[in-house]
C-alpha positions as CSV (number, residue, x, y, z in Angstrom):
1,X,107.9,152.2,45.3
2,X,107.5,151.1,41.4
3,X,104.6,151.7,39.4
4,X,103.8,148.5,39.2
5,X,104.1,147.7,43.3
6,X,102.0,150.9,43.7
7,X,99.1,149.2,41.2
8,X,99.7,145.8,43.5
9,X,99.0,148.4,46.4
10,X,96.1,150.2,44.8
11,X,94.5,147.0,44.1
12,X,94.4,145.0,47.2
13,X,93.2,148.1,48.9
14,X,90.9,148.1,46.6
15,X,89.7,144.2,47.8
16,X,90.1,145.1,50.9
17,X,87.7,148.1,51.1
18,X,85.3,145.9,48.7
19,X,85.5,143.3,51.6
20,X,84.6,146.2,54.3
21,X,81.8,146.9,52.6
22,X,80.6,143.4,53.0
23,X,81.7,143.3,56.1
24,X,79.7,146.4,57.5
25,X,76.5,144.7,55.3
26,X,76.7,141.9,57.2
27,X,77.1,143.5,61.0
28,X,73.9,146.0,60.0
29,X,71.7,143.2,59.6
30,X,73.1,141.1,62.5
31,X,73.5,144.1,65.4
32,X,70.3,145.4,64.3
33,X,70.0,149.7,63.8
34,X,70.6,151.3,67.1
35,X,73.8,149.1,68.1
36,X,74.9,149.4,64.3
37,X,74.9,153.3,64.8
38,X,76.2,153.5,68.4
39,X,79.1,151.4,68.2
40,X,80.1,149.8,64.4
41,X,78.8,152.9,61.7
42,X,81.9,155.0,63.8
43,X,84.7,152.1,62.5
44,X,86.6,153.1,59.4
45,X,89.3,151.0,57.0
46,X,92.2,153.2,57.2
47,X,95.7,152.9,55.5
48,X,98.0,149.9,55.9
49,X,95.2,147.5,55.8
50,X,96.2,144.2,53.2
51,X,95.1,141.1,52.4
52,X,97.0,139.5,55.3
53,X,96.8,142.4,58.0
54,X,93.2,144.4,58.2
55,X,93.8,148.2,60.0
56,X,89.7,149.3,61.6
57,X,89.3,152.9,63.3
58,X,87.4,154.6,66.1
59,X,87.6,158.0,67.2
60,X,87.7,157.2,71.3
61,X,89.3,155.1,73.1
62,X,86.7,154.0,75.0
63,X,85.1,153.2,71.8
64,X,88.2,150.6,70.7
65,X,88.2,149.1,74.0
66,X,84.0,148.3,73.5
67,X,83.9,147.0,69.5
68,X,87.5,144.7,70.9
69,X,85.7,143.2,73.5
70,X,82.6,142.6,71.8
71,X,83.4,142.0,67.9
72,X,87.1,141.7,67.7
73,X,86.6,138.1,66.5
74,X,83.2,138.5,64.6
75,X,85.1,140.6,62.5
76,X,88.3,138.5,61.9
77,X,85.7,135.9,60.6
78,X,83.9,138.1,58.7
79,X,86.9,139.5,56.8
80,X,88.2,135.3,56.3
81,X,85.1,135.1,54.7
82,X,85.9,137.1,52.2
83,X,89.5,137.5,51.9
84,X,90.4,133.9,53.8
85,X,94.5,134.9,54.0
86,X,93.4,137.5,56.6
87,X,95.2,136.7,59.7
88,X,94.3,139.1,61.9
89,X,91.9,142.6,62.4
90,X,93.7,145.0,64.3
91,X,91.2,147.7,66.2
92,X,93.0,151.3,66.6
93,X,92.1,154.8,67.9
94,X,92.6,157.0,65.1
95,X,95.1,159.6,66.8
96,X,94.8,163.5,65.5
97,X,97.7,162.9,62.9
98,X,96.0,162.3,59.9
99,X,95.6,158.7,58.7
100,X,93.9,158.0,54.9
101,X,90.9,156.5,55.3
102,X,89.9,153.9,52.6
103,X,87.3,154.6,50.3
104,X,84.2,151.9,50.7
105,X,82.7,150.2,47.7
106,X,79.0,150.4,48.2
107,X,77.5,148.0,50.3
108,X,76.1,145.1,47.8
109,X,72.9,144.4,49.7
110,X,71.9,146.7,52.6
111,X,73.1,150.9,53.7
112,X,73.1,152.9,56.6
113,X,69.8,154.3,56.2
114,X,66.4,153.3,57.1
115,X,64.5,150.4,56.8
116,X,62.7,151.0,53.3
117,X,62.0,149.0,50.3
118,X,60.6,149.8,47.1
119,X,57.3,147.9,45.5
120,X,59.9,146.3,43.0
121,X,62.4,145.0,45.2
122,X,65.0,142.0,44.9
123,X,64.8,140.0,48.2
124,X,68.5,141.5,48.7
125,X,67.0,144.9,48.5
126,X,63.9,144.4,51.0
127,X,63.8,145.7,54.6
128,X,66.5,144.9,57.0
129,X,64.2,144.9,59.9
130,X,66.2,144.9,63.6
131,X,67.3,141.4,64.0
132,X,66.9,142.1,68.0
133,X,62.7,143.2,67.2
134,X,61.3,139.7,66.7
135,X,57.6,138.8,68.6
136,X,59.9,135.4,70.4
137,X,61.8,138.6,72.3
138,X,59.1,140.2,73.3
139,X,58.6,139.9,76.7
140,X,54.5,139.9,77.1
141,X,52.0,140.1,80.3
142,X,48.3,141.7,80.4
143,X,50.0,145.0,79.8
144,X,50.6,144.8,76.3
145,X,49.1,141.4,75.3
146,X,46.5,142.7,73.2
147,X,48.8,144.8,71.2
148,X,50.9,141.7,70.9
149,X,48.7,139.6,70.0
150,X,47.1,142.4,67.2
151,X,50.3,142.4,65.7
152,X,50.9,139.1,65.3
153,X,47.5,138.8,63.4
154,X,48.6,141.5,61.5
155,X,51.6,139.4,60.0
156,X,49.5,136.7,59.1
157,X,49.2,135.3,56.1
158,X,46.0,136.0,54.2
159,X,43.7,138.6,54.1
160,X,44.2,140.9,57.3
161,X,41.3,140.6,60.0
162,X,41.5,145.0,60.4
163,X,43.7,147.7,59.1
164,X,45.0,149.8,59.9
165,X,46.6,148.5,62.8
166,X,47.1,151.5,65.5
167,X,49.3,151.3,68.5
168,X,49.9,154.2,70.6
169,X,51.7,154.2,74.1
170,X,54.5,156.5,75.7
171,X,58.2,156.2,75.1
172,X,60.1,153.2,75.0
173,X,57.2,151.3,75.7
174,X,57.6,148.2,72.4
175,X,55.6,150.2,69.8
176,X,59.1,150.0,67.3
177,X,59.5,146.8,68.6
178,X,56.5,145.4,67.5
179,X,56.5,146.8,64.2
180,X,59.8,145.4,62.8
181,X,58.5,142.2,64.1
182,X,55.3,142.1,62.1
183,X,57.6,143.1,59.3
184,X,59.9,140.4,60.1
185,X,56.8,137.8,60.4
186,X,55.3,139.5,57.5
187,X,58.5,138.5,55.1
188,X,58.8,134.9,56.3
189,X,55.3,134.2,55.9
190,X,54.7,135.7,52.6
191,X,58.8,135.5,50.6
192,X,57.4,137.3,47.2
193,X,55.5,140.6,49.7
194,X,57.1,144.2,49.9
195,X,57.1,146.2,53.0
196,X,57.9,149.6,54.0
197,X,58.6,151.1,57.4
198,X,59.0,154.5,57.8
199,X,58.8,157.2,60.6
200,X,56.2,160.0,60.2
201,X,59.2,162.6,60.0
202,X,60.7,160.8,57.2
203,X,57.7,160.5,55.2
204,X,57.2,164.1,55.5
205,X,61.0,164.9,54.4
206,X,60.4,162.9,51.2
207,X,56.8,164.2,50.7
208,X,58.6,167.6,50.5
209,X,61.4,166.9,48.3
210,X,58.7,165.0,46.1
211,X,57.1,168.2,45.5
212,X,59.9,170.5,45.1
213,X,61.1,168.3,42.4
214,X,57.4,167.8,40.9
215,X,58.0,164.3,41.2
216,X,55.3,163.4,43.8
217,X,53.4,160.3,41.6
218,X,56.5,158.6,42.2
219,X,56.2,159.2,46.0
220,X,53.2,157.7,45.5
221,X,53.4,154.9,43.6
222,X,56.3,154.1,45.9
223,X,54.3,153.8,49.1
224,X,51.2,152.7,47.8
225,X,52.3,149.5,45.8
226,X,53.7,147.7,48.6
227,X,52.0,145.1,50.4
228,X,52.5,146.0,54.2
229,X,52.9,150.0,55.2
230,X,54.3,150.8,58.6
231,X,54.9,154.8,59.6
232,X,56.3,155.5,63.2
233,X,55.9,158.2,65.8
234,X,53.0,159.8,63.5
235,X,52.5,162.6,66.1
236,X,55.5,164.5,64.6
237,X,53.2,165.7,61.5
238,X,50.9,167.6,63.9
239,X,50.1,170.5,62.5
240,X,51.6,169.9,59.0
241,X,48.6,170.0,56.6
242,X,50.1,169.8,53.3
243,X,52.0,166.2,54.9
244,X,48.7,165.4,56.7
245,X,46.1,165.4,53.5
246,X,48.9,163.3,51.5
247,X,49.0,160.9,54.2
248,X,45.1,160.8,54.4
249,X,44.7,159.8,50.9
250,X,47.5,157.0,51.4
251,X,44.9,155.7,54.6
252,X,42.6,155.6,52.3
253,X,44.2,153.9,49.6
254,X,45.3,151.2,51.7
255,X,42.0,150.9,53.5
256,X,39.8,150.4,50.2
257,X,42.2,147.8,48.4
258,X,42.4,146.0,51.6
259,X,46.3,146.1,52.3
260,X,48.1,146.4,55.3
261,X,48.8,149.3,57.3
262,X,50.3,149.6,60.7
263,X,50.5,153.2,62.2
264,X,52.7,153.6,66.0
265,X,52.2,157.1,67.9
266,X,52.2,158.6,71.6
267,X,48.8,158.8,71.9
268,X,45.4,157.6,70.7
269,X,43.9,158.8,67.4
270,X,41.6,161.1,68.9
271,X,44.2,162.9,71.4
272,X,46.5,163.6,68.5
273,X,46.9,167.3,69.0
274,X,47.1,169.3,65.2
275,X,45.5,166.5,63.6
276,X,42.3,166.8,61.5
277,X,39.1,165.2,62.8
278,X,38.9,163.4,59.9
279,X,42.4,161.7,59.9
280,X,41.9,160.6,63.2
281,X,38.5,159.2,62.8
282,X,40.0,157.1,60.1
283,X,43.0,155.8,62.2
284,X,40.3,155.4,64.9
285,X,38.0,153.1,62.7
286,X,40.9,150.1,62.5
287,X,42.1,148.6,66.0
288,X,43.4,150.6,68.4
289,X,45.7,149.0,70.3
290,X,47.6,150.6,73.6
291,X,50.5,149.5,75.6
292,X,50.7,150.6,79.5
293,X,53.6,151.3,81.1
294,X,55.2,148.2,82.0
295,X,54.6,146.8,85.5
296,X,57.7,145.8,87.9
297,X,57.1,141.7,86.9
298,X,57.2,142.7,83.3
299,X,60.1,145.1,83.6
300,X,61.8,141.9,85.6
301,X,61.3,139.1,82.6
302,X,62.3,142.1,80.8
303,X,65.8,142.4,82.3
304,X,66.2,138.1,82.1
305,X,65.2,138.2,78.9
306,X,68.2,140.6,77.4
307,X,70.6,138.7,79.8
308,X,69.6,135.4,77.9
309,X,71.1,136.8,74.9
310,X,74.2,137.9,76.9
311,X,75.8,133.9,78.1
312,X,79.0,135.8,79.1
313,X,77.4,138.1,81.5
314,X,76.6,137.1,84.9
315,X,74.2,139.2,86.8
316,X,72.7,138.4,90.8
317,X,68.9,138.2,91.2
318,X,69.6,141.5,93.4
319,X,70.8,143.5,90.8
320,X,68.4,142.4,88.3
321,X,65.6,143.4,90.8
322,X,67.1,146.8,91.4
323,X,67.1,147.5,87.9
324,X,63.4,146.7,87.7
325,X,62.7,148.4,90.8
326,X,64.2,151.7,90.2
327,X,63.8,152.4,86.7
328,X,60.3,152.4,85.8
329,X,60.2,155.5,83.2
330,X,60.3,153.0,80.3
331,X,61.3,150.0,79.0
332,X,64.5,151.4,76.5
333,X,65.9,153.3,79.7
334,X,65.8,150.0,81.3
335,X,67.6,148.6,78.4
336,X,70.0,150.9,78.5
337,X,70.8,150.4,82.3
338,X,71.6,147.4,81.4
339,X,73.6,148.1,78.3
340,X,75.5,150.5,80.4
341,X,76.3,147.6,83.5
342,X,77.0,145.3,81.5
343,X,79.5,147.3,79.4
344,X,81.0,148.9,82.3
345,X,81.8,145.5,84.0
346,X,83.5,144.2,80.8
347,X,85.6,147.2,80.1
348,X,86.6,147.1,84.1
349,X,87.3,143.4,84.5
350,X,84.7,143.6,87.3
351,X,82.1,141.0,88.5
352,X,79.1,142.8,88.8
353,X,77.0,143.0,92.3
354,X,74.8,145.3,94.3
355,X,77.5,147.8,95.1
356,X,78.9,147.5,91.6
357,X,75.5,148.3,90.0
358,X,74.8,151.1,92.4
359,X,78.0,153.3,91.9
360,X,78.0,152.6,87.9
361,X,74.3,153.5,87.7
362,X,74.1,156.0,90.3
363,X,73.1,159.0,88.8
364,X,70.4,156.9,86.9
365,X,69.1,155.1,89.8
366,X,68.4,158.5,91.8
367,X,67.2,160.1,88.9
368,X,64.5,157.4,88.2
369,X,63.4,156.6,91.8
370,X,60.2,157.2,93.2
371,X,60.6,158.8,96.2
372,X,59.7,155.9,98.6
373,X,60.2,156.4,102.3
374,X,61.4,153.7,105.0
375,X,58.2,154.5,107.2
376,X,56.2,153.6,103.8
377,X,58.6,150.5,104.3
378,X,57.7,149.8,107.5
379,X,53.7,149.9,106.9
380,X,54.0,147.8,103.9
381,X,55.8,145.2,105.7
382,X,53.8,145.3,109.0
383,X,50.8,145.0,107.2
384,X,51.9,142.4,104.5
385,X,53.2,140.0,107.8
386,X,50.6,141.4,109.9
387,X,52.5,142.4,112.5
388,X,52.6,146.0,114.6
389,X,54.5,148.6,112.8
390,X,56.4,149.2,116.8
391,X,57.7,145.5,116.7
392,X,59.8,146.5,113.7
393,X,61.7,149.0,115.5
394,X,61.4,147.0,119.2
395,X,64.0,144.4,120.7
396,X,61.9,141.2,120.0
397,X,63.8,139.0,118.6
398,X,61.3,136.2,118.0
399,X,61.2,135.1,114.1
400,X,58.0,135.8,113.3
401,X,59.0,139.7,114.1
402,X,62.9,139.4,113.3
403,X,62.2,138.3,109.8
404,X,59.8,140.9,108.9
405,X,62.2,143.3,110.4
406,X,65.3,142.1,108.2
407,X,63.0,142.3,104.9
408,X,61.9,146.0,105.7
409,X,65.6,146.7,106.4
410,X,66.5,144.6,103.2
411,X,63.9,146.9,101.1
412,X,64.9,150.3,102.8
413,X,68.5,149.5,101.6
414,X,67.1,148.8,98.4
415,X,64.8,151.2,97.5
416,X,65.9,154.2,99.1
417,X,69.0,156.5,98.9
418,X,69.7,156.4,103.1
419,X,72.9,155.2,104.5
420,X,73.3,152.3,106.6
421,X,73.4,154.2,109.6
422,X,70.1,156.2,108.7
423,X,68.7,153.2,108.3
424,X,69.7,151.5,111.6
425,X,68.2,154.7,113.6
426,X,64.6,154.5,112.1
427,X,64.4,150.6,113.0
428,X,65.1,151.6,116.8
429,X,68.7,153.2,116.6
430,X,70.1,150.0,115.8
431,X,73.9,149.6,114.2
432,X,74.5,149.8,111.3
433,X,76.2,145.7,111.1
434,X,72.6,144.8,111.6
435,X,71.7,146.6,109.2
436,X,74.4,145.3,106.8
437,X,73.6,141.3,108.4
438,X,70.0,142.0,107.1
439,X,70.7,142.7,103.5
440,X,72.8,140.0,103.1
441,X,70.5,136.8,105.5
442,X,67.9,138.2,102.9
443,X,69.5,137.9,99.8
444,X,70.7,134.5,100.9
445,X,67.1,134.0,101.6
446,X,65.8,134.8,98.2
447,X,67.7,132.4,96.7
448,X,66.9,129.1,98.3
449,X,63.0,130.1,100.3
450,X,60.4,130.8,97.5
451,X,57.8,132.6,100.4
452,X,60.6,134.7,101.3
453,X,60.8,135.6,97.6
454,X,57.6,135.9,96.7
455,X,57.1,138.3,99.7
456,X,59.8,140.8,98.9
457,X,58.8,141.0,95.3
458,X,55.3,141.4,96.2
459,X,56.1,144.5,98.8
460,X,58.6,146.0,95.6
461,X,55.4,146.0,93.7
462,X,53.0,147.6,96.2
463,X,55.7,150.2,97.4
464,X,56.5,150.9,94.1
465,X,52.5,152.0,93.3
């Protein structure tokens, strides 16, 4: 190779990986942080990419086979935009031969890190809040309305009603959620506003290096010049004093000038455990806010709701309710049942149905389950139909006891671990075909007799407690 074809070389490498860097701006912002990390923050530009032919990375198989399905052509676009003679983005598992790995030009207008902004910032430079966080996709009921419906106020325009803003509730219950929506809200509504969100274990990292490098007016000045202050999973600084007074005096600050600040933990104020009394009497004094585990409804118009934003996917009402009816720990384990379905089905070429669901999500469902017993079936659905609990396992065959019987056989296939057989025997050692002619009359049912529906969803919810 000539000098002169290796500078021709160097230099439309050189576009290229400028391009990446564009590139990987642009799919941060749209896939939103925790799908940026999982699946596109692994791809690298490796050697052999040109204007014409782009060469992309990943270190699994599996991991190819995912980004292909699901941003193969994003990506080709995304490169036309910036180098239009691209023709195509090829998607590779980097083997254990080495391969030269591009360098990446900074990324103009957003980075891998969190959320943060300074008081000073360009609109380029402010927050990229998860695109996926927004109050239209959050899925409300009485559970979690009044946090809702506090944070919304809290994005308004104007002077806030309260601050700070507290909302506590377990894992994976929308706390995160809410708060990149009120900063998303918060943006919109006021263009020329600065806004921070930051967890409590990052704010503590920079507190420390602010004071081993005697720099902490900067830390500061930082924080407390921006217009809207959000701090995450605040329960990680119990017991940290030194982290604890500075964030007292940044409550305070924010408190007397009248700002907004918006503070997400476990637990209420007052059962913070390590916390000074007087720290959590000052979180107390704003509105406290709380969200309850979600409820089997809510956890269902949870499920519909991501599968809107999936047009490709197509998902039976039974699978959906499974879903909501096994995994009831909280609501980003639900997501990620779903994630994992979905993803599973795509990579397989499979349609996705009851037995699908089950052997993919096994481990999960079992795991998650409340231990619900088909005599607990039984009672639930003799009392809900008022009929005796001994006609469900009898020889009537008359429909005001068959139909009952089929829907206690449809929700003991459902919502507990026992085989077909099993199941037979406890409704009066019957085969396990009638079993199997249940399940399916009911799920036909469901879908075209809305009392047939409402019925089974309302036993889910009382067996489920």
């Amino acid at each position: 190779m000539t000098q002169v074809q290796a500078l021709e070389r160097d230099g439309m490498e050189a576009a290229v990986a400028k391009a990446w860097a564009h590139v990987r701006a642009n799919l941060r912002r749209s896939a939103g942080q925790r799908l940026f990390d999982q699946w596109l923050k692994p791809v690298v530009l490796i050697e052999g990419s040109n204007a014409e032919i782009v060469r992309l990375g990943l270190p699994s198989a599996f991991m190819t086979q995912w980004v292909k399905n699901h941003y193969a052509e994003r990506l080709l676009l995304e490169f036309r935009g910036q180098i239009p003679a691209v023709r195509s983005v090829s998607i590779e598992t980097l083997t254990e031969e080495p391969k030269r790995v591009l360098s990446t030009a900074p990324a103009p207008a957003a980075a891998d890190s969190a959320p943060v902004a300074a008081a000073t910032a360009s609109p380029a430079e402010r927050p990229q809040f998860d695109s996926r966080f927004t109050f239209d996709r959050f899925v409300i009921d009485a559970t979690n309305r009044v946090a809702c419906n506090a944070a919304k106020a809290m994005a308004e325009p104007g002077a806030p009603r309260f601050s700070p803003l507290y909302l506590h509730a377990g894992t994976g219950q929308g706390k995160t959620h809410l708060m990149h929506a009120i900063g998303h809200a918060f943006l919109e509504a006021n263009p020329a506003a600065t806004a921070i969100y930051v967890t409590a274990e990052r704010f503590m990292f920079e507190f420390v290096q602010a004071l081993r490098n005697k720099d902490t007016h900067a830390f500061k000045a930082r924080l407390r010049s921006v217009d809207l202050l959000m701090i995450d999973d605040l329960q990680f600084i119990g017991g940290k004093d030194a982290t604890q007074q500075e964030f007292f005096h940044t409550v305070n600050e924010f408190m007397s000038s009248g700002k907004r600040l918006v503070i997400a933990a476990d637990r209420a104020p007052q059962a913070l455990e390590g916390f000074e009394p007087r720290l959590a009497g000052r979180l107390a004094s704003g509105l406290v806010a709380d969200i309850k585990p979600a409820e089997l409804e809510l956890r269902r118009a949870i499920v519909g709701r991501k599968l809107q934003d999936m047009p490709a996917v197509t998902m039976p009402h039974e699978v959906m309710d499974l879903l909501a009816a096994r995994i009831t720990t909280n609501v980003r384990e639900l997501e990620g049942a779903l994630n994992r379905l979905v993803a599973y089905a795509q990579l397989n070429g499979e349609v996705i149905t009851i037995d699908f669901a089950t052997n993919v999500l096994g481990e999960v469902l079992r795991s998650a389950q409340r231990r619900i017993t088909i005599d607990e079936i039984q009672r639930a659905v003799s009392a809900h139909f008022e009929v005796k609990q001994i006609d469900l396992i009898s020889e009537r065959r008359a429909v005001a006891i068959a139909r009952p019987r089929q829907i206690a056989m449809y929700l003991a296939k459902r919502l507990t671990t026992r085989s077909l057989p099993e199941i037979g025997r406890k409704f009066g050692n019957r085969d396990h075909s009638t079993v199997i002619h249940a399940v399916k009359r009911i799920e036909e049912l469901r879908g075209k007799d809305v009392e047939i529906d409402t019925a089974v969803r309302t036993l889910m919810r009382t067996l489920e407690g």
